[in-house]
N, CA, C and O of each residue as an XYZ file, in Angstrom:
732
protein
N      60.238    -55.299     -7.292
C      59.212    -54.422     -6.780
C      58.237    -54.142     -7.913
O      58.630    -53.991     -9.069
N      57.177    -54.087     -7.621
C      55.752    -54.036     -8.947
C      55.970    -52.365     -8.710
O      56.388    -51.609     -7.833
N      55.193    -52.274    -10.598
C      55.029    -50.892    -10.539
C      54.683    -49.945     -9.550
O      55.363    -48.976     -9.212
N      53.200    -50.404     -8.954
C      52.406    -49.698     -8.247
C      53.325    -49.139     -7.166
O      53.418    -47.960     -6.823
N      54.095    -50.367     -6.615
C      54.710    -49.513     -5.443
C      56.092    -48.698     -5.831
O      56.885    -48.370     -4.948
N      56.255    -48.478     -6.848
C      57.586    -47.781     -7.109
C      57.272    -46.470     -7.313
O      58.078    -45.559     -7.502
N      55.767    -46.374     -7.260
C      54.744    -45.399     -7.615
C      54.350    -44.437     -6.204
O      54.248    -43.250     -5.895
N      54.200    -45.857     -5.563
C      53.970    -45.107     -3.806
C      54.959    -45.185     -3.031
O      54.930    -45.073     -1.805
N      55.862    -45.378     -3.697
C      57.019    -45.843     -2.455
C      57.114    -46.871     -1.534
O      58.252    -47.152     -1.156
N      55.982    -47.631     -0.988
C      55.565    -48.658     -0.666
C      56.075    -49.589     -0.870
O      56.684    -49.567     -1.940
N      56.144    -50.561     -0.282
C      56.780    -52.574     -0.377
C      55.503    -52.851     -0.668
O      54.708    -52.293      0.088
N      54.993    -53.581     -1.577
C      54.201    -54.454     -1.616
C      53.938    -55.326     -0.659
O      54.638    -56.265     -0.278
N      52.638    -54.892     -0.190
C      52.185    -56.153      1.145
C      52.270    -57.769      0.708
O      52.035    -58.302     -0.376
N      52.634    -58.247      1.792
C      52.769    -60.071      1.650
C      51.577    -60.901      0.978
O      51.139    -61.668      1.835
N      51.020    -61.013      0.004
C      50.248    -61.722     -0.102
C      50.038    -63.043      0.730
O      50.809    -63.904      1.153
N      48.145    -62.774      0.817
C      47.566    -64.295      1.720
C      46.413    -63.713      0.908
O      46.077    -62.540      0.745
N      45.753    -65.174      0.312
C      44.168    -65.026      0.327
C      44.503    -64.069     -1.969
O      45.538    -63.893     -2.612
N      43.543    -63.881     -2.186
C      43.444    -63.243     -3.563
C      44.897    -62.471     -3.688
O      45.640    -62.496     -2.706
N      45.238    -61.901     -4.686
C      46.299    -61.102     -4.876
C      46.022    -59.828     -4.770
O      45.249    -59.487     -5.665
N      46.325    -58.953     -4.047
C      46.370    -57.360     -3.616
C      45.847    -56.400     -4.681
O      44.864    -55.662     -4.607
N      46.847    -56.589     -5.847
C      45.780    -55.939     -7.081
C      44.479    -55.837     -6.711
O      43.875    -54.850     -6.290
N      44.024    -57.163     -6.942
C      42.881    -58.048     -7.419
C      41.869    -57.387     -6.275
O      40.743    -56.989     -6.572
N      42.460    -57.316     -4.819
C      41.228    -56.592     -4.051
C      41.492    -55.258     -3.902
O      40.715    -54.851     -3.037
N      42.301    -54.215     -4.360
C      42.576    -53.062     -4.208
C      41.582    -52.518     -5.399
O      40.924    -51.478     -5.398
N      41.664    -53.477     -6.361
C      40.761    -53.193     -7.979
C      39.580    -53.155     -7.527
O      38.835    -52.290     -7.987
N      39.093    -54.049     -6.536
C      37.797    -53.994     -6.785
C      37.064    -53.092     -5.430
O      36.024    -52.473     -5.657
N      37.551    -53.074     -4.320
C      37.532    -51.820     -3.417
C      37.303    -50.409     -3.788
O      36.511    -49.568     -3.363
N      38.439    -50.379     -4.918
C      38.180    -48.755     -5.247
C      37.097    -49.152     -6.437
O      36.034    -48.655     -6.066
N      36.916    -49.754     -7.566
C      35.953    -49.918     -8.084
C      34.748    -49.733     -7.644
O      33.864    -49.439     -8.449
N      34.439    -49.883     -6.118
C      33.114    -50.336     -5.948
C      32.954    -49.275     -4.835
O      31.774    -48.986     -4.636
N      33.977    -48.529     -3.950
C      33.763    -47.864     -3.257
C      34.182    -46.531     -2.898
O      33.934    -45.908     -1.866
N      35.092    -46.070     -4.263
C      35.843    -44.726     -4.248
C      34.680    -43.601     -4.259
O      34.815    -42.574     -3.593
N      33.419    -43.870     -5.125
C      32.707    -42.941     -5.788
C      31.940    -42.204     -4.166
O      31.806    -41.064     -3.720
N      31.612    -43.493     -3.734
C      30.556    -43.050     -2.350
C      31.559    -42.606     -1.365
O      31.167    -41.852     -0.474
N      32.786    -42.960     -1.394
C      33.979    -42.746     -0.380
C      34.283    -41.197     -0.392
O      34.580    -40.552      0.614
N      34.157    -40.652     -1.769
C      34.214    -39.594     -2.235
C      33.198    -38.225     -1.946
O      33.549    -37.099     -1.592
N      31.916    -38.701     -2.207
C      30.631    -37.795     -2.244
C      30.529    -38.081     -0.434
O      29.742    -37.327      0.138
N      31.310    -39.160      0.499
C      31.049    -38.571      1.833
C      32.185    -37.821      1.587
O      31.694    -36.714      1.366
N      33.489    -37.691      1.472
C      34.889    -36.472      2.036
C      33.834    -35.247      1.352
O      33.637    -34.309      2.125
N      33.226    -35.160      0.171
C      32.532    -33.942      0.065
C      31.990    -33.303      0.393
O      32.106    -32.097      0.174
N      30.805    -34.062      1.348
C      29.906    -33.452      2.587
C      30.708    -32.913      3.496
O      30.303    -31.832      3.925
N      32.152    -33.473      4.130
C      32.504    -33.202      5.272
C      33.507    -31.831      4.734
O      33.539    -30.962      5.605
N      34.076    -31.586      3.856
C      35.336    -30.917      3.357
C      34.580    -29.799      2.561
O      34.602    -28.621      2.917
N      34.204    -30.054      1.943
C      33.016    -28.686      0.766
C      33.569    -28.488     -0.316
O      33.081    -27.566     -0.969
N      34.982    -29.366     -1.051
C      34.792    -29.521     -2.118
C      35.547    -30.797     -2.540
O      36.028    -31.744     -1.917
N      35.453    -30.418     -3.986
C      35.577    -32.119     -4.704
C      37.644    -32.570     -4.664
O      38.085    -33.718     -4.601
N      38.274    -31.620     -4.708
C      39.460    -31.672     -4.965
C      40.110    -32.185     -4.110
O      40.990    -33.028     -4.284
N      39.748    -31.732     -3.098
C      40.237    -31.534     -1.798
C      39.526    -33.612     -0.890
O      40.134    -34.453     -0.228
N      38.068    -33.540     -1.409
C      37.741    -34.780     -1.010
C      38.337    -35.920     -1.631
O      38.355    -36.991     -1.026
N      39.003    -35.764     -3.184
C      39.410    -36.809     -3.710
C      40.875    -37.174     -3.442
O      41.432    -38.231     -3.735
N      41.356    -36.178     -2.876
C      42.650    -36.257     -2.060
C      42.711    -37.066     -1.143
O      43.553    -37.953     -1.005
N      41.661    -36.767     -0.333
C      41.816    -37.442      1.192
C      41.085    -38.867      0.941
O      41.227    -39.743      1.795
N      40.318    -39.110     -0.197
C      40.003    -40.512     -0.681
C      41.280    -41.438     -0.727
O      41.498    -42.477     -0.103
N      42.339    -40.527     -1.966
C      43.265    -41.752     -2.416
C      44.448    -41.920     -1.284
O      45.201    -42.888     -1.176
N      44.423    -40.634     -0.398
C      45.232    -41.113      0.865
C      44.971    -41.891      1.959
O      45.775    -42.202      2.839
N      43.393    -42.306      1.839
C      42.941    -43.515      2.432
C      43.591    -44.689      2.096
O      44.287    -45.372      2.847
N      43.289    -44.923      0.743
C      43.225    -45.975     -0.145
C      45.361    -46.278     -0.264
O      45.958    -47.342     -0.424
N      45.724    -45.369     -0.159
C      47.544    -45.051      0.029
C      47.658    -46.040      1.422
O      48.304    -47.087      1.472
N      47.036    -45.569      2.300
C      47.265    -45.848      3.588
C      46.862    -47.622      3.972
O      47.513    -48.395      4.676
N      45.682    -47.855      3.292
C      45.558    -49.266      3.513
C      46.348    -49.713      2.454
O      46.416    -50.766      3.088
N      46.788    -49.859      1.792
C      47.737    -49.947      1.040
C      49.278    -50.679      1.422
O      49.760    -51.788      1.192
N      49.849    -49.231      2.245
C      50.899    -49.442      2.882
C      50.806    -50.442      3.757
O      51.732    -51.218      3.994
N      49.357    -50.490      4.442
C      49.496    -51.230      5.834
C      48.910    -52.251      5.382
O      48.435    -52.888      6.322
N      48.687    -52.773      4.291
C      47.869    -53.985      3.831
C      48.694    -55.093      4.904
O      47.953    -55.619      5.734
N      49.542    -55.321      4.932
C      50.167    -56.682      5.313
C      49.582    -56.783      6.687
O      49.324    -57.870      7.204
N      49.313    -55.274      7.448
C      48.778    -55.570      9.128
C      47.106    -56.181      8.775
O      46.338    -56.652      9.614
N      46.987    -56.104      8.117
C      45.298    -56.554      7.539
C      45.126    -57.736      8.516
O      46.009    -58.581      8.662
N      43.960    -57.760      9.173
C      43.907    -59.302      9.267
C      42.700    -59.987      8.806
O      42.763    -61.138      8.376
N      41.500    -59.273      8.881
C      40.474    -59.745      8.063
C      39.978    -58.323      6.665
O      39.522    -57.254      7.070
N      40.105    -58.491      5.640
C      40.076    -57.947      4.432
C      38.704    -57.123      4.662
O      38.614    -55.915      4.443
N      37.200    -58.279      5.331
C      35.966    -57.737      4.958
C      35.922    -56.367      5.864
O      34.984    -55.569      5.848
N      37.359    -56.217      6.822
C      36.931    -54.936      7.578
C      37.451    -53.558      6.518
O      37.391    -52.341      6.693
N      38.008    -54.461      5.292
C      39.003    -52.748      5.116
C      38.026    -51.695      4.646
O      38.254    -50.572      5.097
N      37.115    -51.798      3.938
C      35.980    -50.788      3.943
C      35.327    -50.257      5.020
O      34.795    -49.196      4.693
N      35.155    -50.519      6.075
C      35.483    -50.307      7.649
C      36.696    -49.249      7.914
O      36.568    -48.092      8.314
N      37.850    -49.901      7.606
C      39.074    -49.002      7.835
C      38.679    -47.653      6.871
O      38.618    -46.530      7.371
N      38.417    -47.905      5.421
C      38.653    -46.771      4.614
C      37.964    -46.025      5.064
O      38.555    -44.948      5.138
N      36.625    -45.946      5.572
C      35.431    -44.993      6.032
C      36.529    -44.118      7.059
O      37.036    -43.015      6.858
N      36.687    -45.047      8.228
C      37.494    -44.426      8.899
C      38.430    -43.466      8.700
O      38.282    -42.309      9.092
N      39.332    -43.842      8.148
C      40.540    -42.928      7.482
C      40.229    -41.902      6.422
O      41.029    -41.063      6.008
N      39.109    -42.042      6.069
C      38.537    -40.741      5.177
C      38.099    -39.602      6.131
O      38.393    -38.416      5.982
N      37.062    -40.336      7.527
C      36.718    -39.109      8.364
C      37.820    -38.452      8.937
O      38.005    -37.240      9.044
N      38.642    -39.538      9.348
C      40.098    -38.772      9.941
C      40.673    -37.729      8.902
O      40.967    -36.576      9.217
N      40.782    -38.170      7.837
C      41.498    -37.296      6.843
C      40.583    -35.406      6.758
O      41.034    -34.264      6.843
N      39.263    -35.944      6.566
C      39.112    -34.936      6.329
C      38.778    -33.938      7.707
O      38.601    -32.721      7.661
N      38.741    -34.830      8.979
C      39.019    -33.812     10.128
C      40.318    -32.948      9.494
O      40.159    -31.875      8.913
N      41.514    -33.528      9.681
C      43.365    -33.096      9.558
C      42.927    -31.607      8.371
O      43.405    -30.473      8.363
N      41.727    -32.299      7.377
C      41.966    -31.185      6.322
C      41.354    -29.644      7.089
O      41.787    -28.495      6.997
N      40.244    -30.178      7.808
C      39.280    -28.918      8.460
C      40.080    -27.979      9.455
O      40.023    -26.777      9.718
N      40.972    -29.213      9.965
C      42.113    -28.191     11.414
C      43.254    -27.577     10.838
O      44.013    -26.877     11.509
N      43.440    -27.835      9.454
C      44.383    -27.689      8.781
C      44.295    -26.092      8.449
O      45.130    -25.195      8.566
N      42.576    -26.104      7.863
C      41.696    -24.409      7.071
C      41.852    -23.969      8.874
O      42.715    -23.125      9.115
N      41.408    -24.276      9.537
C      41.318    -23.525     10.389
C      42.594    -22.867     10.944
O      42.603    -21.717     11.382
N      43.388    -23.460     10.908
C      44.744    -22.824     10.975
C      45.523    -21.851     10.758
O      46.305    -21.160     11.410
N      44.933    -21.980      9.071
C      45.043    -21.253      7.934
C      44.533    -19.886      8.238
O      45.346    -18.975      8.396
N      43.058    -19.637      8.347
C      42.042    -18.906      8.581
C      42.531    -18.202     10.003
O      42.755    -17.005     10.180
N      42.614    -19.069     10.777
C      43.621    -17.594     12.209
C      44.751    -17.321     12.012
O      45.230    -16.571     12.864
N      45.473    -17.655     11.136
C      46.769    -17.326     10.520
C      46.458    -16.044      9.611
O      46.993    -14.961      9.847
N      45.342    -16.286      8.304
C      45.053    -15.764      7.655
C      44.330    -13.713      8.905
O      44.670    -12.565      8.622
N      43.609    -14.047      9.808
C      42.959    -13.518     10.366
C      43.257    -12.360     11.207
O      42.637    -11.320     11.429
N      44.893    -13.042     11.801
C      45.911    -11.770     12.095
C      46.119    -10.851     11.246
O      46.540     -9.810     11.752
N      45.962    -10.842      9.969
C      47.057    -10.082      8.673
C      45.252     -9.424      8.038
O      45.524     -8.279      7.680
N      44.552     -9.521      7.920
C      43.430     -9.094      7.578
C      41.474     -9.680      7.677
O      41.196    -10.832      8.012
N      40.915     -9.144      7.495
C      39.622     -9.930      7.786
C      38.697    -10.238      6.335
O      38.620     -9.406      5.431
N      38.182    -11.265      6.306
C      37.770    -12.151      5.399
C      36.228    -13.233      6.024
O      35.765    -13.679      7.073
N      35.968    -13.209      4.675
C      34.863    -14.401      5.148
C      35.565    -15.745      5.032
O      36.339    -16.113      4.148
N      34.936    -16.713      6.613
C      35.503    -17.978      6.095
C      35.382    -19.243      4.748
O      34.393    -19.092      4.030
N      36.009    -20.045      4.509
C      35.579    -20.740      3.702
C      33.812    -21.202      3.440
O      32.976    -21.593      4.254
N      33.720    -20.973      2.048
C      32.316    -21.380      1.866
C      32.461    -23.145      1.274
O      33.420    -23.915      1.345
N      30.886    -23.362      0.613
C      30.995    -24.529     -0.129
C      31.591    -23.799     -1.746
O      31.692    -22.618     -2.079
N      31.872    -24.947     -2.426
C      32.470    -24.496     -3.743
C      31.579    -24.209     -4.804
O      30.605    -24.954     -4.914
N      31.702    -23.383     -5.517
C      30.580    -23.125     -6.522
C      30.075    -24.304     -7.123
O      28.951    -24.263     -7.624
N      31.050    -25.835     -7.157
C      30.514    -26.940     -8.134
C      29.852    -27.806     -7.047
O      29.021    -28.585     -7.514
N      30.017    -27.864     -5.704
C      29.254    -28.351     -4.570
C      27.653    -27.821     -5.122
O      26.625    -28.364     -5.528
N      28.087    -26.595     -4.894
C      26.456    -25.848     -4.713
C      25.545    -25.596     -6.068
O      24.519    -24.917     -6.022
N      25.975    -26.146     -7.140
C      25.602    -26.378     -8.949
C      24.894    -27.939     -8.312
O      23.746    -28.358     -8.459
N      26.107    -28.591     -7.543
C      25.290    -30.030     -8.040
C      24.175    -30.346     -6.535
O      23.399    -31.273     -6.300
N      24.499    -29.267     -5.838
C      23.716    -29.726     -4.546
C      21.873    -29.078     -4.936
O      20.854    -29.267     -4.272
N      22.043    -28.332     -6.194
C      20.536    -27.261     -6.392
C      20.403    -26.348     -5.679
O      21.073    -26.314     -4.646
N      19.612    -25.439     -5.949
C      19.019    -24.391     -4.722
C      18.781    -24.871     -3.616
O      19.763    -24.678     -2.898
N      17.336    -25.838     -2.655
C      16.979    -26.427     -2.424
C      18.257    -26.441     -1.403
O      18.542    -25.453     -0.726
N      19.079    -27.803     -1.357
C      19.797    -28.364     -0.647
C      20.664    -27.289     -0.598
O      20.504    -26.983      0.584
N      21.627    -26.336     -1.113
C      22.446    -25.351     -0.828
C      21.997    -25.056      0.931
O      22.672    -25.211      1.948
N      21.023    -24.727      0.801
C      20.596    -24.184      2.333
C      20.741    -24.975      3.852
O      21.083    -24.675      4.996
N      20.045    -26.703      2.788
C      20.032    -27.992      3.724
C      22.071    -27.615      4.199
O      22.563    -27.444      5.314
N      22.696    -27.613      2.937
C      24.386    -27.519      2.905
C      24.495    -27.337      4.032
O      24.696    -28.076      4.996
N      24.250    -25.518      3.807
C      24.950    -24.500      4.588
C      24.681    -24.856      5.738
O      25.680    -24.827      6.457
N      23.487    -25.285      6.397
C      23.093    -25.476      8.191
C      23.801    -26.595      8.203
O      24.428    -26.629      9.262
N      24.066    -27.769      7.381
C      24.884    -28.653      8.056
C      26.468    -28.614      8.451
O      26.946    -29.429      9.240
N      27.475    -27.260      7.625
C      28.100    -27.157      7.202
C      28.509    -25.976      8.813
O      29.693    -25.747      9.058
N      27.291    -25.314      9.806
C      27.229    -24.968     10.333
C      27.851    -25.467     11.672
O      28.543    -24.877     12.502
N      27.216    -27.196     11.594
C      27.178    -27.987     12.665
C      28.719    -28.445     13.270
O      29.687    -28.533     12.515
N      28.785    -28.667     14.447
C      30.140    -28.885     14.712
C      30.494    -29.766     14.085
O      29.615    -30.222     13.354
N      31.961    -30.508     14.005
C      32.552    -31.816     13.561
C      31.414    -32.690     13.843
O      30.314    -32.425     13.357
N      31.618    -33.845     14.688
C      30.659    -34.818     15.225
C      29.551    -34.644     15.180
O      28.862    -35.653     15.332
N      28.885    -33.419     14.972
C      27.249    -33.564     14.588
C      27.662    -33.956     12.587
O      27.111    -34.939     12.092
N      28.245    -33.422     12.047
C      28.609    -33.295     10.812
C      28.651    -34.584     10.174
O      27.975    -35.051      9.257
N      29.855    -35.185     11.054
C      30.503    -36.908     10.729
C      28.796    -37.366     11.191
O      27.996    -37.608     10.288
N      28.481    -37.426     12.271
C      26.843    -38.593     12.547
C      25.987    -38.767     11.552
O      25.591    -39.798     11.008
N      25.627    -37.120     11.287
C      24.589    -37.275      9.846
C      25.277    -37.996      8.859
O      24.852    -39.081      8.463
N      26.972    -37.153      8.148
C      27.258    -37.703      7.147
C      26.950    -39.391      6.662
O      26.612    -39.836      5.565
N      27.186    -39.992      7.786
C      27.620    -41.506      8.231
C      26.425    -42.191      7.766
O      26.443    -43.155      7.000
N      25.070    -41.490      8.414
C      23.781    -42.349      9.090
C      22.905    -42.157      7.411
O      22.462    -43.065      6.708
N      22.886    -41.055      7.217
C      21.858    -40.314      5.572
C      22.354    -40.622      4.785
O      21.575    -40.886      3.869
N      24.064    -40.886      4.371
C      24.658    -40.533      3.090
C      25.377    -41.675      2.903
O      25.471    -42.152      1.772
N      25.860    -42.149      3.779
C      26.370    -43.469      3.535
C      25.701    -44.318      3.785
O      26.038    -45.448      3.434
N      24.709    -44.145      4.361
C      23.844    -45.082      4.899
C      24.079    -45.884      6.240
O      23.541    -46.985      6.350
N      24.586    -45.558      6.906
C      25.375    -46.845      8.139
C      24.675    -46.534      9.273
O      24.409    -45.407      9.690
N      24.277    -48.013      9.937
C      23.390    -47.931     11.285
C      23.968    -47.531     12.164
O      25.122    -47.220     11.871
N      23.684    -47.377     13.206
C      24.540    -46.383     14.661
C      25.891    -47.188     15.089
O      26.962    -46.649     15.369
N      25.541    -49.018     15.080
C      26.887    -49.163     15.506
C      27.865    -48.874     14.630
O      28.887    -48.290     14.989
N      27.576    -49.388     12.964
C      28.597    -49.184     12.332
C      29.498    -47.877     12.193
O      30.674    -47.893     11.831
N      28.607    -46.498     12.610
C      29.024    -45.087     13.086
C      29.949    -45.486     14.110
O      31.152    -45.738     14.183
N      28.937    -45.452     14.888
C      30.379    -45.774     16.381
C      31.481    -46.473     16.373
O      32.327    -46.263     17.243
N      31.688    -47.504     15.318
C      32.788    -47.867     14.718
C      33.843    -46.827     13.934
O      34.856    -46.163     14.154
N      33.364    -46.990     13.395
C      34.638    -45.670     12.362
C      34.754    -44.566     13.581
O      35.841    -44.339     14.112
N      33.501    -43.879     13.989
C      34.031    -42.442     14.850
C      34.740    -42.638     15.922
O      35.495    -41.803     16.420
N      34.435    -44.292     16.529
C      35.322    -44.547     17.603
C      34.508    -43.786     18.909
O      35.039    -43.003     19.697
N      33.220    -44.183     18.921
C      32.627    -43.621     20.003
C      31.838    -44.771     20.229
O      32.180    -45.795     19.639
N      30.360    -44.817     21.334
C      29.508    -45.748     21.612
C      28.564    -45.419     21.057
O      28.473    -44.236     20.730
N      27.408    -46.433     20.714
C      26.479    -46.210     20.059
C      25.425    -45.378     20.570
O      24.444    -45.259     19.836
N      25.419    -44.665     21.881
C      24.615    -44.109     22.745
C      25.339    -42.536     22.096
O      24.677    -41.514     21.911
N      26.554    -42.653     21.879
C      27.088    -41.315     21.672
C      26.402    -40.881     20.484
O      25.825    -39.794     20.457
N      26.431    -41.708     19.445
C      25.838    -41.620     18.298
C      24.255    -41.496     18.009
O      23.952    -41.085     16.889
N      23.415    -41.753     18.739
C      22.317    -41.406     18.676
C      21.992    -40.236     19.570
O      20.948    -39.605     19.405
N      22.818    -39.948     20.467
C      22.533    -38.524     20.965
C      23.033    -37.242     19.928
O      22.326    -36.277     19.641
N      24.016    -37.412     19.587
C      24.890    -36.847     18.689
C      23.596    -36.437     17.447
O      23.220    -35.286     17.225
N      23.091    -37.631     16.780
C      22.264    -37.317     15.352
C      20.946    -36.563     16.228
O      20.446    -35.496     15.872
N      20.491    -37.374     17.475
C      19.141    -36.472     17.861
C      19.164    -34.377     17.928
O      18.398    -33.504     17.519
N      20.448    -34.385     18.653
C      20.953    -32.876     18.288
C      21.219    -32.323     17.011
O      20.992    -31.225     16.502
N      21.648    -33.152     16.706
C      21.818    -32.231     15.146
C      20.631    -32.097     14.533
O      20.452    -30.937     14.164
N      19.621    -32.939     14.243
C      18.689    -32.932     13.674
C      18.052    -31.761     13.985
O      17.633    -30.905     13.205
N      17.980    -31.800     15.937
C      16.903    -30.631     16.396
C      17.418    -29.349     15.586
O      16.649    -28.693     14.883
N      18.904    -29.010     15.750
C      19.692    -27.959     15.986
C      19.198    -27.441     14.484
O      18.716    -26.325     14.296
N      19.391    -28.394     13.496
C      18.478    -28.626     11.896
C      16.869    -28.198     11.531
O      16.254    -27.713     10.582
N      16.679    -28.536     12.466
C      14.964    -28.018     12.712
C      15.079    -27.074     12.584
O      14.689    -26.524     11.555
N      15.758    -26.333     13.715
C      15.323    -24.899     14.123
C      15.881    -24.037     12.973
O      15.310    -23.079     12.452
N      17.108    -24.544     12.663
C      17.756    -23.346     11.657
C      17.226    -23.329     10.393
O      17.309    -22.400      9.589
N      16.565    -24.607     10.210
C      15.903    -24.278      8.487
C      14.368    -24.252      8.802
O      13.613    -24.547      7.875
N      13.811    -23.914     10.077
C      12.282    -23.417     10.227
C      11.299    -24.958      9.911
O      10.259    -25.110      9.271
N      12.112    -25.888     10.628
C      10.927    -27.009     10.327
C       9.916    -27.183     11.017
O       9.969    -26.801     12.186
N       8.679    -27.813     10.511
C       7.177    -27.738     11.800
C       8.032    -28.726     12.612
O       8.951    -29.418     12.171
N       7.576    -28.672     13.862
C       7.868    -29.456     15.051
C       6.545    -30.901     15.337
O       6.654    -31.654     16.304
């Protein structure tokens, strides 16, 4: 058994095609950083997003051997990051009506190092997005920040591409109104 997996507990997937290292190296090399700054948008801070990064990256991992074409696993990881950081949001929320019986509190904000590196400026853009339900949240995140066209959205969110452009047209408006944009 190789280090790595004595590390994750994991079997090492079957090699076919390059050696697993070799594309796990260069996956996270090339795609942890942006994989990351999206769980941040969706989650509101860095700790918490880099968690649900490497439990992506855990997860294709484990399941490497079900792989069948490699060029999708950045495909998969997107995926399994939004999932993750839904689990983390239902998780606070949990927390927070748990928390809510026993006394009253403000809910979670963004983190003081979110809102250092987001500027004045965007703090605000933050907060109204931070407002928006899940799925308005994930559309923007997807379409602005990662950059991905509607189908590739509707891929990872697992919706149609009609869902997805209705989805960003609302948020945007809903965006308008709350940060006072001309129409």
């Amino acid at each position: 058994m190789r280090a790595e997996s004595v590390a994750t507990g994991a079997e090492p997937p079957a090699q076919t095609g390059p050696p697993v290292a070799d594309v796990f190296d260069t996956l996270y090399r090339s795609h942890t950083l942006g994989l990351v700054r999206l769980a941040l948008l969706l989650v509101g801070d860095r700790t918490t997003a880099e968690d649900v990064v490497q439990d992506a990256f855990l997860g294709l991992y484990r399941g490497w051997s079900r792989v069948r074409d490699q060029d999708k696993a950045l495909g998969y990881l997107r995926t399994s990051v939004v999932n993750g950081c839904r689990s983390v949001q239902r998780a606070r929320r949990a927390a927070w009506r748990r928390a809510q019986r026993h006394q009253q509190h403000e809910p979670p904000v963004w983190s003081a190092e979110a809102a250092a590196l987001a500027g004045e400026d965007r703090r605000e853009v933050l907060t109204a997005v931070a407002r928006l339900p899940r799925r308005q949240r994930e559309v923007l995140a997807l379409r602005y920040y990662a950059e991905l066209g509607d189908a590739e959205i509707a891929s990872v969110l697992g919706v149609s591409r009609g869902t997805v452009s209705s989805t960003a047209s609302r948020a945007l408006a809903v965006l308008a109104r709350e940060l006072g944009a001309p129409r």
